[in-house]
Structure formats: C-alpha cells, structure tokens
C-alpha positions as CSV (number, residue, x, y, z in Angstrom):
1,X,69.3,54.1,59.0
2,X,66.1,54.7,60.9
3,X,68.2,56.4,63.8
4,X,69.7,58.4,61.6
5,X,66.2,60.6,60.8
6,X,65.2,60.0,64.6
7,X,68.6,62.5,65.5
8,X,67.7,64.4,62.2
9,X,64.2,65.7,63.7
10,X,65.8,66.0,67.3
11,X,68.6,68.5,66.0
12,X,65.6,70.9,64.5
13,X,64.2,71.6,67.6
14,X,65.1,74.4,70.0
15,X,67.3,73.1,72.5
16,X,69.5,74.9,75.6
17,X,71.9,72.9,77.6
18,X,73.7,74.2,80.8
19,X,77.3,73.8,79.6
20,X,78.5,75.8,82.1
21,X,81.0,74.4,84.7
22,X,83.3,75.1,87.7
23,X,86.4,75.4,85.4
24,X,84.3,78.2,83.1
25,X,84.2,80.2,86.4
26,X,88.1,79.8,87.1
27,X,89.1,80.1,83.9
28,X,87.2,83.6,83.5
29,X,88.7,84.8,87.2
30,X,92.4,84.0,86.9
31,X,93.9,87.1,85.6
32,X,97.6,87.5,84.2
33,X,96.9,91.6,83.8
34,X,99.3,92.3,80.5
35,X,99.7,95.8,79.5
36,X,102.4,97.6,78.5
37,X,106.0,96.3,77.9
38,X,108.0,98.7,80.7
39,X,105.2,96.6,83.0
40,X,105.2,93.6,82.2
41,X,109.1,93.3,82.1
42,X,109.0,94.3,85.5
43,X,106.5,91.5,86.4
44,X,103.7,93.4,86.5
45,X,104.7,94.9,89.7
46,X,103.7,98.2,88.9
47,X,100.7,99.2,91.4
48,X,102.8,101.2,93.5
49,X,105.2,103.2,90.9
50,X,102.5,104.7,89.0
51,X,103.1,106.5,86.2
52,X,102.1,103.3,83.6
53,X,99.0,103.1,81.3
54,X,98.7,99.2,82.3
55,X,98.2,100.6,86.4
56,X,94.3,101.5,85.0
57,X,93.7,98.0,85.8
58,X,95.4,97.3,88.6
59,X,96.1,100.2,91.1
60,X,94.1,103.5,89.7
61,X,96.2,105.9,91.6
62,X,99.0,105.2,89.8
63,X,97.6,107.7,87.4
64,X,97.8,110.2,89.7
65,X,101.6,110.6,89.0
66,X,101.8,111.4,85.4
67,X,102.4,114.9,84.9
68,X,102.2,115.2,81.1
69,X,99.7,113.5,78.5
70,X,100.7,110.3,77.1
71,X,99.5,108.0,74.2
72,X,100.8,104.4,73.9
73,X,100.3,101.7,71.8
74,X,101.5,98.3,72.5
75,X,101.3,95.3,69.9
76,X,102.4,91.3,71.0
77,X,103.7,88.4,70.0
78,X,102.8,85.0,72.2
79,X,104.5,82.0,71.1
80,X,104.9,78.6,73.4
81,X,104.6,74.5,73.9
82,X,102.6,72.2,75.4
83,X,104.2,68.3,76.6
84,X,101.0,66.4,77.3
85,X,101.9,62.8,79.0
86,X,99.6,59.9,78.3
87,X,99.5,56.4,79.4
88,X,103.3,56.7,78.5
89,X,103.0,58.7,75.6
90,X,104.5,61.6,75.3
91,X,103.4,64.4,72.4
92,X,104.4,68.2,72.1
93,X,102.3,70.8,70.1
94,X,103.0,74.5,69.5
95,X,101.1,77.9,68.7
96,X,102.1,81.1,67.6
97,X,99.6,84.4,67.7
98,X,99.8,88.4,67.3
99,X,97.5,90.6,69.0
100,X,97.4,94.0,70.5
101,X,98.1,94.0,74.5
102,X,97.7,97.2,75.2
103,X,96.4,100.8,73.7
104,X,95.8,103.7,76.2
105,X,95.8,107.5,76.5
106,X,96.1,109.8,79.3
107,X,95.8,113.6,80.2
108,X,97.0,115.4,83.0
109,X,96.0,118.7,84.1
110,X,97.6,121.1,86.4
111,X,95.3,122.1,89.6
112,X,95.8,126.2,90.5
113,X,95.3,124.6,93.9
114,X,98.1,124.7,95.9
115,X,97.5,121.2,98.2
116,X,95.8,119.1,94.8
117,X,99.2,119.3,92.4
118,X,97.1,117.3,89.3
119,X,94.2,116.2,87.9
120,X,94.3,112.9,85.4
121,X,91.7,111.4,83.5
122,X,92.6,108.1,81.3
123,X,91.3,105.4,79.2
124,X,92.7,102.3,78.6
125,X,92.4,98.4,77.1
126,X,94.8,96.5,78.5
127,X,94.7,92.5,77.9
128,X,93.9,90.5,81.2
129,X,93.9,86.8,79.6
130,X,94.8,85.0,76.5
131,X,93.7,81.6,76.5
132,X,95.6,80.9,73.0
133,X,96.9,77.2,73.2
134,X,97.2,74.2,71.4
135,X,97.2,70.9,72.9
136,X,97.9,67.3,71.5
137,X,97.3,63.6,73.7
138,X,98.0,60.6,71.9
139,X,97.8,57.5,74.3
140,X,97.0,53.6,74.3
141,X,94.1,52.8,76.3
142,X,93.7,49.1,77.9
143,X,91.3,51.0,80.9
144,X,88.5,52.1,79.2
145,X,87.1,53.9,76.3
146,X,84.8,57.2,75.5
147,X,81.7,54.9,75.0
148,X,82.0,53.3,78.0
149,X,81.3,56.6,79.9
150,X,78.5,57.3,77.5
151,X,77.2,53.6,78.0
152,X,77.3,54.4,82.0
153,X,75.5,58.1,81.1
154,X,72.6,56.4,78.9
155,X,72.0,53.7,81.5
156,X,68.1,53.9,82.9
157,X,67.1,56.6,80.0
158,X,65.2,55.6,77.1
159,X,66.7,56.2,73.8
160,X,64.7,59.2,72.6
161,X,65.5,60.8,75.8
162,X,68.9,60.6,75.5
163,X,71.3,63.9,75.6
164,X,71.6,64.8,71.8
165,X,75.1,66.5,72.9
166,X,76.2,63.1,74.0
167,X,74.8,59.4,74.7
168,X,72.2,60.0,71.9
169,X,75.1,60.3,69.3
170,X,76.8,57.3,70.3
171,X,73.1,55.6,70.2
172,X,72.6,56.7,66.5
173,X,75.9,55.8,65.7
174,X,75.7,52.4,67.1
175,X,78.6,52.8,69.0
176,X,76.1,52.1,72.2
177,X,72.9,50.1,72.3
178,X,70.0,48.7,74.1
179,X,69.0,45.3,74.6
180,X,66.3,44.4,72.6
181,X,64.0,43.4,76.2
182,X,65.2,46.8,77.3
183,X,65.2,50.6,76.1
184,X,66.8,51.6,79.4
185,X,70.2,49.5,79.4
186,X,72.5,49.3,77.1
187,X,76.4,47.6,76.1
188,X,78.6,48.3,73.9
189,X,81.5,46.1,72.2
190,X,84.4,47.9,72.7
191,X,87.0,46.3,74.7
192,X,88.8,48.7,75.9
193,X,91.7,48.8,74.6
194,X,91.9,51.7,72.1
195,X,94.8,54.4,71.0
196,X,93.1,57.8,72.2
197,X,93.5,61.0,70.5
198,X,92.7,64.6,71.6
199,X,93.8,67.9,69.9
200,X,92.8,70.6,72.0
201,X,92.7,74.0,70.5
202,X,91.4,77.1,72.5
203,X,91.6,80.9,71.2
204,X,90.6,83.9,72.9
205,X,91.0,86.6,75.4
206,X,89.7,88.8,78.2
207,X,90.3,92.7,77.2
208,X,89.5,95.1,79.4
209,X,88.5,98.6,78.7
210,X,89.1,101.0,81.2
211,X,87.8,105.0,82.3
212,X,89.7,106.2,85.2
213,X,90.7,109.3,87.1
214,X,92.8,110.0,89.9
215,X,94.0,113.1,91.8
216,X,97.8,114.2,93.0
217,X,97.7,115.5,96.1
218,X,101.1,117.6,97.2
219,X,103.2,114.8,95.4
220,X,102.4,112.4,98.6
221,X,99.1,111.0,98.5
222,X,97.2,109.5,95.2
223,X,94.2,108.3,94.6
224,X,92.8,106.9,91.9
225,X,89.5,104.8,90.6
226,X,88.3,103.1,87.5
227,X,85.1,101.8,85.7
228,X,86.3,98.4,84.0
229,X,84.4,96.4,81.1
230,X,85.9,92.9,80.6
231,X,85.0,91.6,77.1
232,X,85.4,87.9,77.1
233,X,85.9,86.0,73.9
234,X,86.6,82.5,73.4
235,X,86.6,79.6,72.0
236,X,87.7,75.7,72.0
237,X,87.7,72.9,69.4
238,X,88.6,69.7,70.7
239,X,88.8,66.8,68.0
240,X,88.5,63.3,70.1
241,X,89.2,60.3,68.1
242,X,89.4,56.5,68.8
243,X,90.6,53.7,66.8
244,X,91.1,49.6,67.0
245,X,95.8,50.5,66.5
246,X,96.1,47.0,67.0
247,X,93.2,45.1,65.4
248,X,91.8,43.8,68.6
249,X,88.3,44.3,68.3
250,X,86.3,42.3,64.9
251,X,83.9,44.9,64.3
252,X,85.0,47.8,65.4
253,X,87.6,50.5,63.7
254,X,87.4,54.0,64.4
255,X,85.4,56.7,65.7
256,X,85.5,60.3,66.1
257,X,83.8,63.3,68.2
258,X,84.1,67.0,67.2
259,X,83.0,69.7,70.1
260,X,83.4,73.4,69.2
261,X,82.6,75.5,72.0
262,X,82.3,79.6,71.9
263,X,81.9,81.9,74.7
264,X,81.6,85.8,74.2
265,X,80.3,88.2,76.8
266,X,81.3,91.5,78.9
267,X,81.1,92.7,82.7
268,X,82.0,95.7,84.7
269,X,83.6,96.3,87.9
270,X,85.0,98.8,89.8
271,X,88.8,99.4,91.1
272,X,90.1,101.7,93.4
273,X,93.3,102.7,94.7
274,X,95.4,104.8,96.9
275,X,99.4,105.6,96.9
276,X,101.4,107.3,99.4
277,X,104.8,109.0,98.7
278,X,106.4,107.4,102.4
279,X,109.7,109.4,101.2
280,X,111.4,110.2,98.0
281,X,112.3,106.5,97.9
282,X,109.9,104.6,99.2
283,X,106.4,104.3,97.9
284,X,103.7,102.4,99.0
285,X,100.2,101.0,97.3
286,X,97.0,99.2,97.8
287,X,93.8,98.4,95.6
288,X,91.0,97.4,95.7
289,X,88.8,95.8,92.9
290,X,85.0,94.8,93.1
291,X,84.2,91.5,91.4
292,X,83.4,91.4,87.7
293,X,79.7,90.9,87.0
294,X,79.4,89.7,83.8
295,X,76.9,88.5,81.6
296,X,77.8,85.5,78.9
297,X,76.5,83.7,76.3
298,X,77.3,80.0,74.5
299,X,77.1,78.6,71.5
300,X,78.7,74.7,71.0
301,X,78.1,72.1,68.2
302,X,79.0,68.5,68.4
303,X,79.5,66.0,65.3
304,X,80.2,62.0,66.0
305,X,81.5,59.5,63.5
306,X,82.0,55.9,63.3
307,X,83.6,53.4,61.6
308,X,83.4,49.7,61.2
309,X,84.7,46.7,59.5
310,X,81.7,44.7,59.9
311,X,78.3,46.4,60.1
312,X,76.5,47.0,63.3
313,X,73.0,46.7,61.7
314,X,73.8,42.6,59.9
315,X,75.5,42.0,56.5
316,X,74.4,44.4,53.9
317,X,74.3,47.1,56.5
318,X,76.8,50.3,56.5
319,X,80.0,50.1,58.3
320,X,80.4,54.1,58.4
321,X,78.3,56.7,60.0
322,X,78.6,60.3,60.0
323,X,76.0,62.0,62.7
324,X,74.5,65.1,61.7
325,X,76.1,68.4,64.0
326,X,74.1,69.3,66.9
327,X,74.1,72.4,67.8
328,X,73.0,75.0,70.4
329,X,73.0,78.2,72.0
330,X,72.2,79.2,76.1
331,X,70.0,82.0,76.9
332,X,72.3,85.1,78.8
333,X,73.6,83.7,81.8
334,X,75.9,85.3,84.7
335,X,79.2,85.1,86.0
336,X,80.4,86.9,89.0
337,X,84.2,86.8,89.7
338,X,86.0,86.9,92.9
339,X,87.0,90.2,94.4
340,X,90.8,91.0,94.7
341,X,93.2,92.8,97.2
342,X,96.0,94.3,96.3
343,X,99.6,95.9,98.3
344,X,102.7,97.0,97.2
345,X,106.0,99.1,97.6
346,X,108.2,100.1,95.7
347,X,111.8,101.6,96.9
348,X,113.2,104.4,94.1
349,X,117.0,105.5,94.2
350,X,117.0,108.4,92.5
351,X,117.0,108.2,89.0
352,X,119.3,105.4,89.0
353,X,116.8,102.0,89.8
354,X,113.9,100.9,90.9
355,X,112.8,98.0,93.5
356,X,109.1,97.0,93.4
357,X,107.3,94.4,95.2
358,X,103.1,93.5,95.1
359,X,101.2,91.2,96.4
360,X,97.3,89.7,95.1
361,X,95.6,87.8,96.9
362,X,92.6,86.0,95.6
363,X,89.5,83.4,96.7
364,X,88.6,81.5,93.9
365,X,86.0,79.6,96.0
366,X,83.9,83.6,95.9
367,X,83.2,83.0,91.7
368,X,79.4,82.4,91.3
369,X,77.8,81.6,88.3
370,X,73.8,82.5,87.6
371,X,71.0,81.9,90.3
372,X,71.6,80.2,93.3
373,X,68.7,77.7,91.8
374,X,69.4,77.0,88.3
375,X,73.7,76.8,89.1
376,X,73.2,74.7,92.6
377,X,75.5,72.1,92.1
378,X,78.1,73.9,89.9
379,X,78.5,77.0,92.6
380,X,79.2,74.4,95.3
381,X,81.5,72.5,93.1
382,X,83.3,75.9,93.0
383,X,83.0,76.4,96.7
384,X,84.2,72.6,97.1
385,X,87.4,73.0,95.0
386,X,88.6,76.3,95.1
387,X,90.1,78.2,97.5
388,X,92.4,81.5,98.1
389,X,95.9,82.3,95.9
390,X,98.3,84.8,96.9
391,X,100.2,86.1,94.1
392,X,103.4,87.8,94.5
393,X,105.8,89.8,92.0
394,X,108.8,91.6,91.3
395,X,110.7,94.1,89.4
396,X,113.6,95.8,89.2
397,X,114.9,98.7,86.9
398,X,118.1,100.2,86.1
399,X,118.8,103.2,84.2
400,X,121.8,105.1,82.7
401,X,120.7,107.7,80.8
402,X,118.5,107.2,78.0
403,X,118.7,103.8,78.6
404,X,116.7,101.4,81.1
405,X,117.0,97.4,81.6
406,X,114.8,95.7,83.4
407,X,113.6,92.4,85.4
408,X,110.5,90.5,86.8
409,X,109.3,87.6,88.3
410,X,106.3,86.6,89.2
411,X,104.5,83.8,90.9
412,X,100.8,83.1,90.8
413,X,99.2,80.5,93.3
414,X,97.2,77.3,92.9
415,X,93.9,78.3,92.8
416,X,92.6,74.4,94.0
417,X,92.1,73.2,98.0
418,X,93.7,70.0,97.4
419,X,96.8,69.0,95.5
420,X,95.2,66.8,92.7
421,X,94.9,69.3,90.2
422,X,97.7,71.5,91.5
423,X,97.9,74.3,88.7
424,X,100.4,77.3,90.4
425,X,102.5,78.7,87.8
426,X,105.7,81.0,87.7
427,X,106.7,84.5,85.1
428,X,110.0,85.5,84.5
429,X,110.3,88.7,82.3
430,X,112.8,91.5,80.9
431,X,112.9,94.0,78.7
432,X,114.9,97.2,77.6
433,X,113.5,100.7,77.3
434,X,114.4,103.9,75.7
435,X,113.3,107.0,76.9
436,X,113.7,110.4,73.9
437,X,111.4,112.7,76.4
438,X,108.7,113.2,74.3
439,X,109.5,109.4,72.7
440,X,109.7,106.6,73.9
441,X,109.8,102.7,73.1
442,X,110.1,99.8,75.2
443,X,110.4,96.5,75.0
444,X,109.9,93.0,76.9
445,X,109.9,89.2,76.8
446,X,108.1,87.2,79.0
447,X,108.1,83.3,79.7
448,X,105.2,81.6,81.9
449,X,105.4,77.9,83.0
450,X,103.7,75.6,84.7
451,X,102.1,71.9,84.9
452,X,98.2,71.0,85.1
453,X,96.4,67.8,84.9
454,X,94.2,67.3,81.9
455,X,91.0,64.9,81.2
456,X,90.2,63.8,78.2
457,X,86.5,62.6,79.4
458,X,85.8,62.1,83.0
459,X,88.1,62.0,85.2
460,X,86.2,58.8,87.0
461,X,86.7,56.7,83.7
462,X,90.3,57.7,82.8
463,X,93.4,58.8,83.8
464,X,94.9,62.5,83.8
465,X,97.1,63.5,80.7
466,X,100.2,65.5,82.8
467,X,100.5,68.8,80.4
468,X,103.9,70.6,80.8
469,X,103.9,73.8,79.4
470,X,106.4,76.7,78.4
471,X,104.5,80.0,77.0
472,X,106.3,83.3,75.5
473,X,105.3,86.5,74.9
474,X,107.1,89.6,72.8
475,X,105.9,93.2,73.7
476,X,107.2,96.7,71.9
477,X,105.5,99.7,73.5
478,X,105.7,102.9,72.1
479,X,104.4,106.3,73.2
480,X,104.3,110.1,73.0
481,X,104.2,112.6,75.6
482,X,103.4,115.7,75.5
C-alpha cells in the first residue's frame, strides 16, 4: 500500500499539464453556424439574401435589408446515433438535448438621405457548434492493451517521476512495474488479449454573441460588420475499462480509467460583409471574417482502478485498488482560429421562390494555439495534418401566400491533408414557415451525417474504431416585427 500514499502526496501538489492538442484546435475552428430555423432549413445559405438574424454571423450586410425591427427567439431540439465499429464489434449509442439556437433583435431606422435608404443596428447569439454526443466501443483485443502503451510511456523514467495523469497510475495500481535491478524499465503481465470498453460522452457548445450594423444604400449596395464573442464550453467524460472476458490471464481481472475533461473560454473576432442588388433577382454576397482569438482554460481529473484474482503484492496482499482522482487545472492559454472567406448568390423570382448558393472556404492548417515556444510541436502537428475545406450549400424557398416550404443541403469538407482520418460530412434540411406580417413562426429539421475514425489510446498501439454517425436537429423560430 506504500504506493498508495506516494500518489496521495503527489496529487496535493500544484500541478499544470499541457493537455492541449491538434484536435482541440480543429474541434474549436469547424463551425456548423446554426441560427434561426427559416436559415438553417435552407442550409445555411443565407449570406446573400439578408434579411435573417442568423446572417450576424455570417455575412453582416445581410442586415442591411431589413426594413422594420424584429425580435426572434429560436429554441432546439438535437437528437442522433453513433455506430462505432471495433475489432468486429459493432455498438450503437444515442443522445437527446434541448437548448436555445438562436435569440436576436434588430432595429432599422429610416435615413432622410436620399442615396443611404436605412440604418440597422443588431445584436444577436446564434449557436456555432454543439459538440453533444455520446459514443459507445466495445471490442476484443488480441493486439495490445492500455498498459502496454503506458509500459512503453514509463520506459527510462523513474517511478516518482512518472506522469501522475497517466503511467504513475498504472505504477500505483500495479498494473505496470519495474524490475527490482531497475527503476527505469518496467513489464507488465497482461497478455494482450482483453475486451475493451470506451463510453465517450462530450457536452457543450460554441455560442456566439454578436453587435453589428450595417447600412442600405439605394436598395443596391449593403454593407454590414460585426464584433463577435465566441463563448466556448465543453466537456468530455470518457470511461475506459478492460477486463480478462475470457479468463486468460491468472492474475489479472479488470481495470478501469475515468478522464473528465472541461474546457470553457471566450474570443472575439471581427466579420465584415458586403451585398449587391445585381437586379431584382439576382443578388450577390461575400464576407469576410477575422480569426477568433480566444483565450481558454482546462480543468481534467483522472481516477484508475484495478482488479485482481490473485494479488500483485504476494498472498495476503489486496486484489483491488482504487487510485485516488488526480486532478488539475492549466494557466489561460490561447487559441487562434483560421480566418474564413465567404461568396454567395442568391436568384429571387418575385415573391414566388428563392435560389441561394454559398460557398466557405477554410485552412485548417492557419489554427494556432499559445506561443510559438511553449505549443512547438502541437502547431506543427496542426500545420502537418490540416489543410483547406471548401464548404458549399444550398437552399431553396417556395412561397404561396402566407405559406413558405423550404430546402437545404449542405456539404462541409475534410478538414485533414491525407485520407486516414477523412472526416467530410453532408446536411440535408427543411422546414415550413408562416408569415402573419407582424408574426411569424418557422420551422425546420435538419440531419448531418458523416464517418470519422476514432482511437481509443494511441493510434500507434491500436486500431481505429470506424464511427458512423446520423445527428438531428428540431428548430421553431418565432418573431415579431414591428
């Protein structure tokens, strides 16, 4: 039990760990921009129409063309699967969440200048992520096993100067350990063949608030900029367990790993935007938007357990040990995201229907976390791996009346140079909307799938678990204007 107190005093001290990573950085700069329902059941397509609260965040001078003041609120609904794939395995999980996607207001003012038509001044929150999922890998491992990756990480470190996040656990819990003639090498008895569980679960989101104003200029040129601040909250709890399925090993049974990670910060960036009236039915659009700058802190704690059915330590010694949680918290760090580029048209026939088209396009590989010093080798990871998307969508609407219907597709590149990892994904969306004058409520559905490659440890000691998933979300807008 003397490691046991060893860990004990280790865990009181103050500690910091760079947990930071390459996939931090891409998972804070891919963007779905939600907003409101009319938008995203036309696939987000919106940057050229104008006239939406959810254009604050993408093309600012879509402000320019509302003509009355408008509040809308905008409440959601995501729902969806995961298939993860597993040395032959398969498993499904599910999640189900409410949040708000969107809340906005906007005023418009009238301009006694002849050549400038409006004036519009707007805030906004519109959601830009939601990293809500659940994940479940169930698989029968003959290759290798968690402790052997630890085994390879303590190898040449003495045991007190093991990683208490990591190796140092697996030390105390005898699930590694060093050869009596050695403190620097160490074996372990597993023999590799183990069933492997993971339950992923991740909450969160990026919401972005938004200030904006934009200017109508004789109902043919707008412009438009906004002053954005990203919130970023989020979380993950992954649960890692091993176990001897098929009594295999004489010693060992089970054990177990618990890592809860949280992430919480906020940024600010710029966005700017420009729309020309070509002719009554054609419009076009383009944007511009600086890169977030955002500054993050982390906070994780990590618990190991293990089992045996004979004890590590002789005959009358424990066959179960339960580390204590280690936990810690970083110091602020940074996170600046890629900048994005943005064109679109859209082609209006009267009051009848509407064709719009956009197109993002994105270099991941631009994302830089902290100093160039302290972040060397994660920043050229991110150089190394990522590289530019090009995201394009599409809407249509048709109206008759009171009454609009409405489509949108949208597909969203693989952010990754090479195809290992490939992680493109497509949106398909629709909705209904109906339109009172001063009232109005909309509605939309939206479905995103896509496939990406998940590792339970690294990906050098064990193979990828294929995830398959199929996410939903339910919007209802409503709004007044007056």
């Amino acid at each position: 039990m003397k490691r046991l107190s060893i860990l004990a005093t280790l865990i009181l001290a103050v500690v910091g760990l760079q947990a930071q990573n390459e996939m931090d950085a891409l998972r804070y700069s891919r963007l779905d921009f939600g907003g409101t329902a009319r938008s995203v059941a036309m696939g987000n397509a919106f940057s050229s129409l104008g006239g939406d609260v959810s254009t604050l965040s993408t093309n600012p001078a879509g402000l320019g063309l509302f003509k009355k003041h408008e509040i809308i609120l905008t409440p959601s609904f995501t729902f969806g699967s995961t298939e993860s794939k597993f040395y032959g395995q398969t498993t499904d999980e599910y999640h189900l969440n409410a949040g708000i996607n969107n809340f906005g207001f906007v005023f418009a003012f009238t301009s006694e200048n002849p050549s400038i038509k409006n004036l519009q001044f707007g805030f906004a929150k519109n959601r830009l992520a939601s990293f809500n999922n659940d994940i479940s890998i169930v698989g029968f491992n003959n290759e290798s096993s968690l402790v052997d990756y630890y085994q390879h990480i303590a190898n040449g470190t003495p045991h007190e100067q093991l990683d208490q996040f990591g190796a140092y656990q697996m030390w105390s819990a005898y699930l590694i350990d060093n050869f009596e003639d050695s403190d620097i090498d160490y074996f372990n008895d597993m023999d590799q063949n183990v069933l492997q569980k993971m339950r992923s679960t991740t909450n969160g989101k990026i919401d972005e608030y938004t200030i904006s104003g934009a200017i109508n200029l004789m109902d043919r040129f707008y412009f438009g900029a906004t002053l954005g601040v990203p919130v970023i909250d989020y979380s993950v709890d992954n649960k890692f367990s091993e176990s001897d399925s098929k009594n295999l090993n004489d010693w060992f049974s089970s054990m177990s790993r618990n890592e809860y990670i949280q992430t919480k910060g906020r940024g600010i960036n710029l966005k700017f935007g420009t729309i020309v009236r070509v002719t009554n039915w054609l419009r076009l659009g383009a944007a511009y938007h600086t890169p977030s700058a955002y500054k993050l802190t982390d906070k994780w704690e990590v618990s190991t357990e293990a089992f045996y059915d004979k004890s590590p330590e002789g005959e009358d010694g424990p066959t179960h040990y339960k580390i204590p949680a280690a936990r810690g918290i970083n110091d602020e760090y940074t996170l600046l995201t890629p900048q994005r580029f943005i064109g679109s048209a859209a082609f209006v026939f009267k009051k009848f229907a509407i064709l719009s088209v956009e197109y993002e396009h994105v270099d991941y590989s631009q994302a830089r976390l902290g100093s160039t010093e302290m972040f060397y080798n994660e920043n050229q990871l991110i150089k190394g791996s990522y590289g530019s998307a090009h995201n394009v969508k599409a809407g249509l609407e048709a109206r008759a009346g009171i009454m609009s219907v409405r489509l949108g597709t949208g597909f969203y590149g693989d952010p990754f140079k090479t195809s290992v990892n490939n992680q493109p994904y497509i949106v398909y969306s629709g909705g209904v909307g109906l339109n009172l004058g001063t009232f109005f409520v909309d509605l939309a559905y939206v479905t995103k799938r896509g496939t990406d490659k998940y590792y339970i440890y690294d990906a050098a000691w064990v193979k990828a678990a294929d995830n398959k998933y199929n996410h939903g979300q339910f919007l209802i807008s409503g709004g007044i204007r007056f």
